[in-house]
C-alpha positions in Angstrom: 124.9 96.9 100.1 126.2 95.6 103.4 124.4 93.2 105.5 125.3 91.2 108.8 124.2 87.6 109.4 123.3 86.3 113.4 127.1 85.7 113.5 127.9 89.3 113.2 129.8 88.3 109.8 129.4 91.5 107.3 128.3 90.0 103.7 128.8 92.4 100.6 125.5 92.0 98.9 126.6 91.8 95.3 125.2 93.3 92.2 122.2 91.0 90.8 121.5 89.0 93.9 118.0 88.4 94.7 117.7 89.3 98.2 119.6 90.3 101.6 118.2 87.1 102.5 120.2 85.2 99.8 123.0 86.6 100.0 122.9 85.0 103.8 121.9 82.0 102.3 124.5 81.8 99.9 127.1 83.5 102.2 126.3 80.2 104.5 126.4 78.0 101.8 129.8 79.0 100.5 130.9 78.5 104.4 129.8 75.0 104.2 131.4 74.1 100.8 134.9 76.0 102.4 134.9 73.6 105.8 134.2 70.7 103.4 131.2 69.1 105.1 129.6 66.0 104.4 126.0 66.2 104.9 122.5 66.3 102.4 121.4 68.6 100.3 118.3 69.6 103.1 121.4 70.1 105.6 123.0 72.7 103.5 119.4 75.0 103.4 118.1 74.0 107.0 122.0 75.4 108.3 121.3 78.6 106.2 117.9 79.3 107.0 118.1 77.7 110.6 115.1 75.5 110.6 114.1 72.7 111.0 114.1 69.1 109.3 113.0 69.4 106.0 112.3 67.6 103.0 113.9 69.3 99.7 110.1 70.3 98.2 109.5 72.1 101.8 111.4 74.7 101.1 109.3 76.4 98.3 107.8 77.8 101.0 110.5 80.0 101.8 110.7 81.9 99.2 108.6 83.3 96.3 109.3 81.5 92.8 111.1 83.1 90.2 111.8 82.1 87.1 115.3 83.4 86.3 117.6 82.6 89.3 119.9 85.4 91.7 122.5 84.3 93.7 121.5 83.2 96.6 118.2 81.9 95.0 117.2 78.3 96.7 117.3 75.6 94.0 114.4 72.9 94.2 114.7 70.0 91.8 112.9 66.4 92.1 114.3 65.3 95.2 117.5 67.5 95.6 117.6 71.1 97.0 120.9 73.9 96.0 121.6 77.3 96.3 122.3 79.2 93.2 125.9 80.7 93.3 125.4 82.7 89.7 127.0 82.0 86.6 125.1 79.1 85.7 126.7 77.0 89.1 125.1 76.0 92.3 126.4 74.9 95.6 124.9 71.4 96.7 125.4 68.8 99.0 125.0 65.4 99.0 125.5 64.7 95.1 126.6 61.5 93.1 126.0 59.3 95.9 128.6 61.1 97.9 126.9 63.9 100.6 130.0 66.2 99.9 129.3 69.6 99.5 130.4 70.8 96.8 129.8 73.5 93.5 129.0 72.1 90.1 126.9 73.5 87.1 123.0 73.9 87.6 122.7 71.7 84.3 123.2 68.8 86.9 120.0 68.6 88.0 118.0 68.9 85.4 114.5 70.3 85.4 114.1 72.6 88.6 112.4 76.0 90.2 114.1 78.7 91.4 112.7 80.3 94.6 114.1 83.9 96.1 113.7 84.2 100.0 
């Protein structure tokens, strides 16, 4: 399945994701880890759902929880939010006292909810 974000960019919804919705997400999150930005991890969700400051726990409310994770599922651990890029890997900012983004396994954050938009 096709699907085309505000920018008029054309995302191939792959087999598995959750959501037209996350594959945006994730779409804009893999944007952000390409142009190497240095930001938080609330940055990296408010840029791909186009809201607002938030705090990581505030985006629950944008999706519905879940409890095994698509990609393009939003990530919410104790302080820390991610997108989940599949194959056990999410795409964060702001880790290890660095605000990189960057992609590292989902065992990195240890207990978290999974939440499809």
């Amino acid at each position: 399945m096709n699907i085309t974000t505000a920018s008029s960019t054309k995302i191939q919804v792959a087999e598995g994701s959750g959501s037209a919705t996350g594959a945006s997400i994730l779409a804009s999150a893999r944007a952000q880890l390409a142009a190497g930005l240095i930001q938080d991890c609330t940055v990296l969700l408010e840029r791909a759902l186009g809201t607002g400051d938030l705090g990581p726990a505030q985006f629950a409310a944008y999706g519905t929880p879940v409890s095994t994770p698509a990609p393009g599922d939003i990530v919410i651990s104790a302080g820390h939010v991610a997108v989940y890029a599949g194959n056990g890997q999410v795409i964060s900012s702001g880790m290890n006292g660095a605000n990189l983004t960057m992609q590292h396994p989902l065992s990195d954050l240890g207990a978290v909810s999974f939440y499809r938009a």
